[in-house]
DODRENGU-156839 format. One record per residue (C-alpha): x, y, z; residue in three letters; residue number from 0. Coordinates in Angstrom, 2 decimals, padded with zeros to 5 digits. Layout:
BEGIN
<r <X, Y, Z>, Ala, NUM>
...
! end
This chain:
BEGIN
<r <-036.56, -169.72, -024.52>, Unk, 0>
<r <-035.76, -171.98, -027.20>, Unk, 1>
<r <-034.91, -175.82, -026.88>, Unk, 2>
<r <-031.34, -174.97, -028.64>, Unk, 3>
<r <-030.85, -172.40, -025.72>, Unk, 4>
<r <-032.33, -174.89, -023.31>, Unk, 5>
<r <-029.60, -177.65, -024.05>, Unk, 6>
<r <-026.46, -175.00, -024.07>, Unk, 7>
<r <-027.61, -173.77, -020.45>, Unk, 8>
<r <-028.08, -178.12, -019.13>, Unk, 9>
<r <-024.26, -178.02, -021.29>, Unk, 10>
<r <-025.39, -179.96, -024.13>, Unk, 11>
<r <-024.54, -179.86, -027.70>, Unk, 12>
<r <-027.06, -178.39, -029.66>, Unk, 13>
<r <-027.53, -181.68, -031.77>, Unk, 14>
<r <-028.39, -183.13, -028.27>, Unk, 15>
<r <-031.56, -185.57, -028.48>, Unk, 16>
<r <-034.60, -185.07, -026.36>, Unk, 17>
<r <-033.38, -188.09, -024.06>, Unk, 18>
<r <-029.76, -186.47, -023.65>, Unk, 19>
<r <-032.09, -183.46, -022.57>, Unk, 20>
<r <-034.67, -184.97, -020.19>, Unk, 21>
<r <-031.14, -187.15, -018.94>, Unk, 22>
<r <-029.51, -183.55, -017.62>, Unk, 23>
<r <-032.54, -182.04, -016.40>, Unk, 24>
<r <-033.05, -185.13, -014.08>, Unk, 25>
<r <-029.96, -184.77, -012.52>, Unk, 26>
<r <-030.31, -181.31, -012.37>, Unk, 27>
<r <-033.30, -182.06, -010.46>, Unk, 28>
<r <-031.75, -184.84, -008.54>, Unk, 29>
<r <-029.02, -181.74, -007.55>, Unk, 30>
<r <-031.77, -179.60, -007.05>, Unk, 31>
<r <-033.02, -181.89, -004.22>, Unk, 32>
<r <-030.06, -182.53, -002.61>, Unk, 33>
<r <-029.27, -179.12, -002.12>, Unk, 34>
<r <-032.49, -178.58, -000.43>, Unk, 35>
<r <-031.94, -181.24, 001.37>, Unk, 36>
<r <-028.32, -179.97, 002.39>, Unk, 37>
<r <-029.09, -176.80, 002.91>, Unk, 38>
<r <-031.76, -177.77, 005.61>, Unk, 39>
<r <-029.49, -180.09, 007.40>, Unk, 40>
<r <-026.84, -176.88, 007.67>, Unk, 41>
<r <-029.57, -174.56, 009.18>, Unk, 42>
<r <-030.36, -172.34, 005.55>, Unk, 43>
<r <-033.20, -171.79, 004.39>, Unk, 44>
<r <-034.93, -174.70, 001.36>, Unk, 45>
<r <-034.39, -172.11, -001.45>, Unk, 46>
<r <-030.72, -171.63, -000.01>, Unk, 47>
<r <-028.42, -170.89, -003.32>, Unk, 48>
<r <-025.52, -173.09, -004.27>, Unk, 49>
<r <-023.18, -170.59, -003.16>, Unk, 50>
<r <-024.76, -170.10, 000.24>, Unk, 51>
<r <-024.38, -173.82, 000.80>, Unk, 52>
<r <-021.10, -174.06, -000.06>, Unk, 53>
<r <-020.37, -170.78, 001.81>, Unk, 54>
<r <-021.75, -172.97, 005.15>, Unk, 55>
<r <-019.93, -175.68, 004.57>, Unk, 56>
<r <-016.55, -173.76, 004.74>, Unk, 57>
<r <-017.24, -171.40, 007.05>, Unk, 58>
<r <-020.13, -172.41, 009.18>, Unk, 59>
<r <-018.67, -175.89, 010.15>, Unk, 60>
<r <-016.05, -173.99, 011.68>, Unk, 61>
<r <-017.57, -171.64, 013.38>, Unk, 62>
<r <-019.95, -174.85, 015.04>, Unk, 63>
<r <-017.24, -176.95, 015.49>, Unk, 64>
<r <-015.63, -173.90, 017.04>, Unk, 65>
<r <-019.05, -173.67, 019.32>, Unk, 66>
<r <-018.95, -176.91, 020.17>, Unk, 67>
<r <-015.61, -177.29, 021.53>, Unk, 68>
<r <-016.07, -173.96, 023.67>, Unk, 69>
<r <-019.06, -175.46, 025.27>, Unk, 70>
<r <-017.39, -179.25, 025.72>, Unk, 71>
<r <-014.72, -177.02, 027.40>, Unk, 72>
<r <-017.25, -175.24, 030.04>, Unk, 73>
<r <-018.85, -178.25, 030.54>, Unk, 74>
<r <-015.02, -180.37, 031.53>, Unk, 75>
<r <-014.25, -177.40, 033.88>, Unk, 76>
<r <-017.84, -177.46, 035.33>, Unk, 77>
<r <-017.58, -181.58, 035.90>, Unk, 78>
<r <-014.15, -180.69, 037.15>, Unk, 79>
<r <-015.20, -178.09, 040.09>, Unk, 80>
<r <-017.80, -180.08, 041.02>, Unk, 81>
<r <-015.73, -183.11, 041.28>, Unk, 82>
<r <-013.48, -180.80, 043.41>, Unk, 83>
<r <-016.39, -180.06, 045.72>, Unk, 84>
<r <-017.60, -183.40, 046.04>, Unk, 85>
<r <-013.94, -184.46, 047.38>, Unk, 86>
<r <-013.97, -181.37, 049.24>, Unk, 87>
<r <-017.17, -182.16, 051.13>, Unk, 88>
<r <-016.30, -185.63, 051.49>, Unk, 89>
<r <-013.03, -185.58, 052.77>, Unk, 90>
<r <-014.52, -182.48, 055.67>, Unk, 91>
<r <-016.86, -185.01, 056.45>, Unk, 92>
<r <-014.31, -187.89, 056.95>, Unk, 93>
<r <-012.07, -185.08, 059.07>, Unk, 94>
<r <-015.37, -184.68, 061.25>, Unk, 95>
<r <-016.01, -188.53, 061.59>, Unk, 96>
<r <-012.01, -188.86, 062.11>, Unk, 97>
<r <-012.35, -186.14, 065.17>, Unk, 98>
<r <-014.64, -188.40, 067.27>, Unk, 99>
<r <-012.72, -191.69, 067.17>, Unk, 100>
<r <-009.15, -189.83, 066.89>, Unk, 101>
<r <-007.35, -186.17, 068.51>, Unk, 102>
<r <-006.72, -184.41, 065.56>, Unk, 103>
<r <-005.07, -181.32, 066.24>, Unk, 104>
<r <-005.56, -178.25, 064.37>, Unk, 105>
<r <-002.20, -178.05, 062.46>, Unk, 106>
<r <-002.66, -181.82, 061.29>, Unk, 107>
<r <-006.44, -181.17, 060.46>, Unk, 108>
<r <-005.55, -179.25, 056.40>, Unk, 109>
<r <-002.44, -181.38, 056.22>, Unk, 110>
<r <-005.32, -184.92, 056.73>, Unk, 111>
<r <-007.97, -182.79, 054.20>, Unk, 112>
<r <-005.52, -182.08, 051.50>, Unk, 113>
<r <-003.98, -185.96, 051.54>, Unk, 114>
<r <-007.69, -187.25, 051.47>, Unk, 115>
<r <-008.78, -185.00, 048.56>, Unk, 116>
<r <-005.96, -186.80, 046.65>, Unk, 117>
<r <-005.59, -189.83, 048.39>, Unk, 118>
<r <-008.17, -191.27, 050.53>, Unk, 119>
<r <-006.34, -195.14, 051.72>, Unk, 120>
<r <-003.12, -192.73, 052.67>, Unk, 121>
<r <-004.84, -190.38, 054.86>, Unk, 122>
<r <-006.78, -193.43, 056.31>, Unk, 123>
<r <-003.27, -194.70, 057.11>, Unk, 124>
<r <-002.01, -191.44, 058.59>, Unk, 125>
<r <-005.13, -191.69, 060.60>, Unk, 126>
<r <-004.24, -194.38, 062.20>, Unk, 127>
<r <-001.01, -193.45, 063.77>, Unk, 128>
<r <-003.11, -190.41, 065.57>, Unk, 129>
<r <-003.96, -191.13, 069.07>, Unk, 130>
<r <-007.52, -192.65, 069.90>, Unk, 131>
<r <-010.15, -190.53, 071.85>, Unk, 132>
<r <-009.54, -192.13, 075.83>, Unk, 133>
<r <-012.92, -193.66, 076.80>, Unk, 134>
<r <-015.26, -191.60, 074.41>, Unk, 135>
<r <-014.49, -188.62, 076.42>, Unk, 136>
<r <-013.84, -186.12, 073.46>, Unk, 137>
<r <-016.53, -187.57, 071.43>, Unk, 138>
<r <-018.96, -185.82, 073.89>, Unk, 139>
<r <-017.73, -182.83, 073.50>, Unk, 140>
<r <-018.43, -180.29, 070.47>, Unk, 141>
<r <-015.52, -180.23, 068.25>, Unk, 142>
<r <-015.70, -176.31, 068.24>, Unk, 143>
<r <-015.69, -175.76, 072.47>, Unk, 144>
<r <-011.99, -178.55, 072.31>, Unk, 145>
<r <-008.96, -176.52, 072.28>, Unk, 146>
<r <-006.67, -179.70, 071.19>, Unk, 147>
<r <-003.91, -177.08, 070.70>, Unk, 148>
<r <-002.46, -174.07, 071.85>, Unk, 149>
<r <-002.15, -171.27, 069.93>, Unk, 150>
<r <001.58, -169.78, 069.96>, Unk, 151>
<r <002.10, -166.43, 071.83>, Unk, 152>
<r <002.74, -163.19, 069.82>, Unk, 153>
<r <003.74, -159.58, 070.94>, Unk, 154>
<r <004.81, -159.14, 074.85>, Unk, 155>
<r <003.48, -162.85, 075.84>, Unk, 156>
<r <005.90, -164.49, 073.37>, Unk, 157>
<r <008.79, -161.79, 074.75>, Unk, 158>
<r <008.12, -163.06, 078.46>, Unk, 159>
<r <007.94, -167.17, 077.03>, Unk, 160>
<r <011.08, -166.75, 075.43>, Unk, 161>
<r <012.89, -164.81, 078.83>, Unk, 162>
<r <011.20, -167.61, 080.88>, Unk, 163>
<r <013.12, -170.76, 079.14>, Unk, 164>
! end
């Protein structure tokens, strides 16, 4: 290849000097490098061509951007379920502490659960109104053997309840 070839490929007039020509092939160079460079940082290959750069940057930010958001997503519903749980398992626990010092029936005991999942000083306050275990009595007793309610009567029991009144 010829220098007068040489200067109309770096887009030089072909009365170019030799300074106008070493000029534009350091910044080629200086292009050269940055693509490399580039083209690294994106996840191509270092002899990545210009078009295959440019072809990441419009497609491939998207599509990790894209990635990225999917996974921030699984990760806020994963925080979110186990924040769930954690409320969950602290609010049975209160319910269990609550059925030693207080009678907690079982119709009031998911009504106490939900209101301390969301609100913790309320159900405290509802707690309060409850009746207080007399003398430590229930305490001593396992929460499963206390019957602290009746279940209603169905079928021929509830017939002969309602013929009774």
């Amino acid at each position: 290849m010829d220098i007068s070839e040489v200067k109309t490929r770096l887009g030089l007039n072909a009365d170019a000097t030799d300074e106008q020509v070493a000029q534009s092939l350091d910044g080629a160079r200086a292009i050269l490098q940055a693509a490399t460079a580039a083209s690294t940082k994106l996840g191509l290959h270092a002899s990545a061509t210009p078009a295959e750069i440019v072809a990441m940057l419009e497609n491939g930010e998207s599509a990790r951007v894209t990635t990225l958001r999917g996974k921030l997503e699984t990760m806020g519903q994963e925080m979110q379920e186990l924040r769930e749980t954690v409320t969950r398992e602290r609010s049975e626990l209160w319910i269990k502490d609550l059925k030693k010092r207080k009678i907690v029936n079982e119709q009031v005991n998911p009504v106490l659960l939900s209101l301390h999942m969301q609100n913790p000083e309320q159900a405290e306050i509802m707690a309060g109104s409850l009746e207080n275990v007399p003398c430590d009595l229930l305490a001593r007793i396992p929460l499963d053997v206390r019957a602290t309610t009746r279940k209603p009567a169905t079928g021929l029991a509830a017939e002969i309840e309602r013929n009774m009144v």
